[in-house]
C-alpha positions as CSV (number, residue, x, y, z in Angstrom):
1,X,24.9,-6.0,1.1
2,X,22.6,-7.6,-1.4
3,X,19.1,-6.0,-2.6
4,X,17.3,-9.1,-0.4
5,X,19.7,-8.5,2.6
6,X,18.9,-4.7,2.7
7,X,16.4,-3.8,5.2
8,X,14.3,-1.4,3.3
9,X,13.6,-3.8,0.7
10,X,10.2,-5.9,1.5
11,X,9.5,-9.4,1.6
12,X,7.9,-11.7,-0.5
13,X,6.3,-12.8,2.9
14,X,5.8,-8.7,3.7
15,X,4.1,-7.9,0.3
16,X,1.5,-11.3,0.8
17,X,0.6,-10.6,4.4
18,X,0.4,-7.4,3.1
19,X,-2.0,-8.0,-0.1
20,X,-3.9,-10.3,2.1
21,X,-5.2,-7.5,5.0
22,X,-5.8,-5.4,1.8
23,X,-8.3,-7.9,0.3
24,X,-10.7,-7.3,3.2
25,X,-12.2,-10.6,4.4
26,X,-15.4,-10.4,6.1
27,X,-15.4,-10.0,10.0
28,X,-16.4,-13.0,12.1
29,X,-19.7,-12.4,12.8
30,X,-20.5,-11.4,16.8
31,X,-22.8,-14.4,17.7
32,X,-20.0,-16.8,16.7
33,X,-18.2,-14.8,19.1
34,X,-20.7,-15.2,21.5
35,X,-21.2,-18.8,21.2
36,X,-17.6,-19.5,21.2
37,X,-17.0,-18.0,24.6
38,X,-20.0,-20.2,25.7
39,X,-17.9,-22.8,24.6
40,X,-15.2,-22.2,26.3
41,X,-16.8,-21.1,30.0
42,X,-17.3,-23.3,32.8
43,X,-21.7,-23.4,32.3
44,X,-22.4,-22.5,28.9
45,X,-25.8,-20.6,28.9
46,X,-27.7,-22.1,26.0
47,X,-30.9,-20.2,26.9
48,X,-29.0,-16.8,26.6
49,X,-27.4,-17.8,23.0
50,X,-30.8,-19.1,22.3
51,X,-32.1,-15.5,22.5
52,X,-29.4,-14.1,21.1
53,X,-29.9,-16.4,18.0
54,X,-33.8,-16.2,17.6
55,X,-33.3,-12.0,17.8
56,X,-32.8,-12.9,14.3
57,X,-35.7,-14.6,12.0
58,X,-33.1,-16.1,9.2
59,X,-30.5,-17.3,11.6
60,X,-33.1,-19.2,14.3
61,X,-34.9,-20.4,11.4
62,X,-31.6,-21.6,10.0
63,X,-30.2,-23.3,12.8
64,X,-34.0,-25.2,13.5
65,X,-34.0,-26.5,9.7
66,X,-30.5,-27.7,10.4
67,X,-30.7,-29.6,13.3
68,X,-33.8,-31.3,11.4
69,X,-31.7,-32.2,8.8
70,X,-31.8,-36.1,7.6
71,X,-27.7,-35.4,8.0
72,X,-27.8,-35.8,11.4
73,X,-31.0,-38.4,11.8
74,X,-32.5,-37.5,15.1
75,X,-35.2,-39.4,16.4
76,X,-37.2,-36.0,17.3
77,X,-37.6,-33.0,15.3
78,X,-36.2,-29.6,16.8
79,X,-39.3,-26.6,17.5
80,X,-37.6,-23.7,19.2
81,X,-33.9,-22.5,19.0
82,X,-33.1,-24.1,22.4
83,X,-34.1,-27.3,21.4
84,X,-31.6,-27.2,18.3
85,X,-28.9,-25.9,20.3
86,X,-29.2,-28.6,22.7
87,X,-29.7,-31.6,20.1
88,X,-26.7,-30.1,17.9
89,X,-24.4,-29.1,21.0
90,X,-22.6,-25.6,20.8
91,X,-19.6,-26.7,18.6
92,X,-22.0,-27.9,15.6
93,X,-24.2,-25.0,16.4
94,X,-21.5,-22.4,16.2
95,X,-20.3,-24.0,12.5
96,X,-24.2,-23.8,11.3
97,X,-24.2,-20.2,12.5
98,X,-21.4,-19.6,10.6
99,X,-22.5,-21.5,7.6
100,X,-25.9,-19.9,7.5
101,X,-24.0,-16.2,7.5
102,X,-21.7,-16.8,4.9
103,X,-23.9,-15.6,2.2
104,X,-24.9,-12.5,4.6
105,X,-21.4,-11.5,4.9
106,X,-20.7,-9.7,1.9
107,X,-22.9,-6.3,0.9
108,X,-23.3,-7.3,-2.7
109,X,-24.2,-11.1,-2.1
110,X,-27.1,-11.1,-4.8
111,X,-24.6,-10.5,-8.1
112,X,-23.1,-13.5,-7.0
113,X,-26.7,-15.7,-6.8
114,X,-25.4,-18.7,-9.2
115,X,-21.8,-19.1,-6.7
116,X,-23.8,-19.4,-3.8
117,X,-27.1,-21.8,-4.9
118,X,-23.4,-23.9,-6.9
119,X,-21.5,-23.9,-3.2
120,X,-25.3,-24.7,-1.5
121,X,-25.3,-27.7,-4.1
122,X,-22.1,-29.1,-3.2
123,X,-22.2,-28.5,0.2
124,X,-25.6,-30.6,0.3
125,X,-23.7,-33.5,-1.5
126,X,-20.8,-33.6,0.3
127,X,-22.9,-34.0,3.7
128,X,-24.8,-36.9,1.7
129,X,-22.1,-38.7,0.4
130,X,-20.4,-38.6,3.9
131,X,-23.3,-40.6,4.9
132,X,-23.2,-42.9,2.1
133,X,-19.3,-43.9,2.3
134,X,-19.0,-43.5,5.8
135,X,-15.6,-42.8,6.1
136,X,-14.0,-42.9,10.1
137,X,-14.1,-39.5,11.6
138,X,-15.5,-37.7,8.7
139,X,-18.6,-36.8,10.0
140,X,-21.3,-35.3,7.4
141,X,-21.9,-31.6,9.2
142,X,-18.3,-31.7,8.5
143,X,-18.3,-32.5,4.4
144,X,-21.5,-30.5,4.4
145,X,-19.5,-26.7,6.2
146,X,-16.4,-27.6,4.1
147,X,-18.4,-28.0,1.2
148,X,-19.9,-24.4,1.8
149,X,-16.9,-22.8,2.9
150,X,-14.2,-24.3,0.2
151,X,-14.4,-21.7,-2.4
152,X,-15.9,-19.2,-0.4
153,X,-12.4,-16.7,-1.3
154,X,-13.2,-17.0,-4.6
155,X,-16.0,-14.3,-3.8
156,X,-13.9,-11.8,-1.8
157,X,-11.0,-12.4,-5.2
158,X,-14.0,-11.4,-7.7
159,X,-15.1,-8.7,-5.4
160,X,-11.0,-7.1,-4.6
161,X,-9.8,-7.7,-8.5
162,X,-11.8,-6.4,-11.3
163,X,-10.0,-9.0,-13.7
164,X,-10.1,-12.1,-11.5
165,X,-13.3,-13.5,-13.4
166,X,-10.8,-13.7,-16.5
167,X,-8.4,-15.9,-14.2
168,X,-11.4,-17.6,-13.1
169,X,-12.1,-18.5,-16.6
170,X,-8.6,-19.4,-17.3
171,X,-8.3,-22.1,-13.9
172,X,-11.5,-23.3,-15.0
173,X,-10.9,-24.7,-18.0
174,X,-7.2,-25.6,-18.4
175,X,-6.5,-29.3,-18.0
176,X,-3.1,-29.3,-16.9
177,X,-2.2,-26.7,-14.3
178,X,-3.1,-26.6,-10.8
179,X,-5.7,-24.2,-10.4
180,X,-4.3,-22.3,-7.6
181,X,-0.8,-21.5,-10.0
182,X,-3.2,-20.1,-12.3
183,X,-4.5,-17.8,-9.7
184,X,-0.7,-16.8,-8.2
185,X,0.2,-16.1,-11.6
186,X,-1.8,-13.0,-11.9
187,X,-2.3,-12.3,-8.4
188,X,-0.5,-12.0,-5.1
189,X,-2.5,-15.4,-3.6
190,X,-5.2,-17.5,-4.1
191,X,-8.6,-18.0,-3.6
192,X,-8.1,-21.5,-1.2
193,X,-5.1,-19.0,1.3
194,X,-8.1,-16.6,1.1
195,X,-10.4,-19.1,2.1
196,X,-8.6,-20.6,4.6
197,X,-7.4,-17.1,6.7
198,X,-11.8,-16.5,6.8
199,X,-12.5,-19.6,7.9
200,X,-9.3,-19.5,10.5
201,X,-11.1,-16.3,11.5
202,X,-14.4,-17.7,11.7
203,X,-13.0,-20.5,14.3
204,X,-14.1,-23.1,11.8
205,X,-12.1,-26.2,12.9
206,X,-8.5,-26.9,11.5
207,X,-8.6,-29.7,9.6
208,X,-11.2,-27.9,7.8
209,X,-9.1,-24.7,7.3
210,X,-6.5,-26.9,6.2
211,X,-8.4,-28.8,3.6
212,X,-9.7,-25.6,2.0
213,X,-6.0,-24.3,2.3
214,X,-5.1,-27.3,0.0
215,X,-7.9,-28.3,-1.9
216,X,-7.0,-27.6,-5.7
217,X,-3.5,-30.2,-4.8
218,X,-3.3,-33.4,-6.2
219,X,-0.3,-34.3,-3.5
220,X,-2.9,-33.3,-0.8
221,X,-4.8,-36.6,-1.7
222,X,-1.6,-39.0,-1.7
223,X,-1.3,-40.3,1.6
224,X,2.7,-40.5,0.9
225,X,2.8,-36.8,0.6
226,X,0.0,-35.2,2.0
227,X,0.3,-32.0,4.6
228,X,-3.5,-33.1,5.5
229,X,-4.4,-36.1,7.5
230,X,-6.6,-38.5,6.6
231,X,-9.9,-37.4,7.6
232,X,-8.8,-33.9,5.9
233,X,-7.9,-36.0,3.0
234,X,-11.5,-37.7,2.7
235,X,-13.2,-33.9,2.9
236,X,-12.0,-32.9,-0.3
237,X,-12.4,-35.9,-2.3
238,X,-15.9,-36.1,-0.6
239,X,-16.1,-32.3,-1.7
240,X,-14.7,-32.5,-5.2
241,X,-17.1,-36.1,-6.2
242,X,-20.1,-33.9,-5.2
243,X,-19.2,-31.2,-7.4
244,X,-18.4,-33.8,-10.3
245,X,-21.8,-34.9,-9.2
246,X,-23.5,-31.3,-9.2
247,X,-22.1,-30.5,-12.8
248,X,-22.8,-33.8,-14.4
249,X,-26.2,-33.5,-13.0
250,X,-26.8,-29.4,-13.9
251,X,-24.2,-28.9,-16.8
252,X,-23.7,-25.7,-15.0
253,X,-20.3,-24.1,-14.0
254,X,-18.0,-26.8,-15.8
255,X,-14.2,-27.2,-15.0
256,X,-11.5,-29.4,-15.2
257,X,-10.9,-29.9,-12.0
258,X,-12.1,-33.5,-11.8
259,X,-10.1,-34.6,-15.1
260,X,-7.1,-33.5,-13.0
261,X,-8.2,-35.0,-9.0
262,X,-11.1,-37.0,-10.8
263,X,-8.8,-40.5,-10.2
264,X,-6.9,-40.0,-6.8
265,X,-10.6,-39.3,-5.2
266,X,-12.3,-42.3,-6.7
267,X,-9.4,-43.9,-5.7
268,X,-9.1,-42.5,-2.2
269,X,-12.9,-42.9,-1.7
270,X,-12.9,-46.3,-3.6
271,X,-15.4,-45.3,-5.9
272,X,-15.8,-47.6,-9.1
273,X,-17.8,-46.8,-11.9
274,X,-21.1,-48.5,-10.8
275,X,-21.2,-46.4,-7.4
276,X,-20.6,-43.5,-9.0
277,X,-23.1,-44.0,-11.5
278,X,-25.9,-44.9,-8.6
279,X,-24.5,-41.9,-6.9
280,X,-25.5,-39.7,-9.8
281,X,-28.7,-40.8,-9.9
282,X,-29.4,-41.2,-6.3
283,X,-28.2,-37.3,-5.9
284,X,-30.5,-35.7,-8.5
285,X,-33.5,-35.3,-6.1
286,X,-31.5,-33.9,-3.3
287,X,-30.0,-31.2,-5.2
288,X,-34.2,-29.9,-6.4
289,X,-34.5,-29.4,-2.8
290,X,-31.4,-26.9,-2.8
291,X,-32.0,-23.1,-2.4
């Protein structure tokens, strides 16, 4: 019998899956819970996940400011919870609510201030630029939670690994190497298989759990090649030209990442130099409004 034959010996699989449920993620919050059993019942009660949701002050104030959004362009403005609920319908809803308890999730959310008002930035962008480009069946609420979410294990890595912020320097700034081998080099995973299992258990929709899965890959951008289809393909080139955006516009929390994906976005998004260039300046108001 060899070593990987014998029983007693664990597998690489064993020692991930492992690693993983030893990382903690966040639990899914109860009202998504709640929400999503609306969903799925036969006469969803919007009034009594209304009350649920305006129990608490940040939450209904949340989900109100988001379904007055210029993302989504409704002729009328929202004034009570039940009136966003019902312009947004449960399945938007129920991503908001997520989005807007992301940041609420983790006990020590404040030391990470500058990673939050970064993913805020981007998410803001990518919701615009959806609008801009248009792309079929990427919708902007979409670019706008997978823009929040994307990098959201990076937080739970920095928070389970007292070295990971030295890794997180490394994957920053090296030119060649995928970001994610970076990571699997020093560690047992990554921070987009992090990602991805949180939103999974968040019941964020798949193609978005997929696109954060492969986010840092150029082949997830080739249509040849790709394990994401195409409107997956579009959220993270949306995602990754709104962070070029964000840190040509800030200078803040540089990497390489668009030197290495920089081309097969432009090119997926078929974005010359000119439209980028108006997109820069066009986004530099929108990102003052960020909080």
């Amino acid at each position: 019998m060899t070593r990987q034959d014998d029983p007693r010996t664990p597998t690489v699989d064993g020692v991930l899956q492992q690693s993983i449920h030893d990382i903690d993620i966040p639990p899914r919050p109860t009202v998504i819970d709640r929400i999503h059993a609306e969903m799925n019942s036969d006469a969803p009660n919007l009034r009594g996940i209304a009350g649920l949701i305006s129990r608490d002050v940040s939450l209904a104030a949340g989900l109100i400011k988001t379904a007055n959004s210029p993302c989504f362009g409704f002729g009328r403005r929202a004034r009570s919870v039940h009136e966003a609920l019902t312009m947004l319908g449960l399945d938007v809803s129920c991503r908001a609510i997520a989005a807007i308890s992301l940041r609420r999730a983790f006990p020590d959310s404040a030391r990470y201030e500058r990673f939050w008002h970064a993913s805020a930035s981007v998410a803001t962008l990518s919701g615009w630029l959806a609008q801009q480009l248009r792309v079929p069946g990427v919708r902007a609420d979409d670019a706008y939670t997978f823009g929040l979410f994307r990098d959201c294990g990076i937080v739970i890595l920095l928070r389970r690994f007292p070295d990971y912020q030295t890794v997180l320097a490394q994957a920053n700034s090296d030119r060649e190497a995928p970001f994610t081998a970076i990571e699997q080099a020093a560690l047992p995973t990554d921070h987009t298989v992090i990602g991805s299992l949180l939103a999974q258990n968040w019941w964020l929709p798949g193609e978005i759990c997929m696109a954060i899965r492969h986010h840092h890959s150029l082949p997830a951008l080739e249509a040849e090649v790709s394990p994401l289809r195409c409107p997956g393909r579009h959220l993270v080139a949306i995602a990754q030209t709104a962070e070029y955006l964000v840190q040509a516009l800030t200078g803040g929390s540089r990497s390489e990442e668009w030197t290495k994906l920089g081309p097969a976005c432009r090119a997926l998004l078929k974005l010359d130099d000119g439209t980028l260039e108006a997109y820069r300046c066009a986004a530099a108001p929108l990102l003052q409004a960020v909080e």
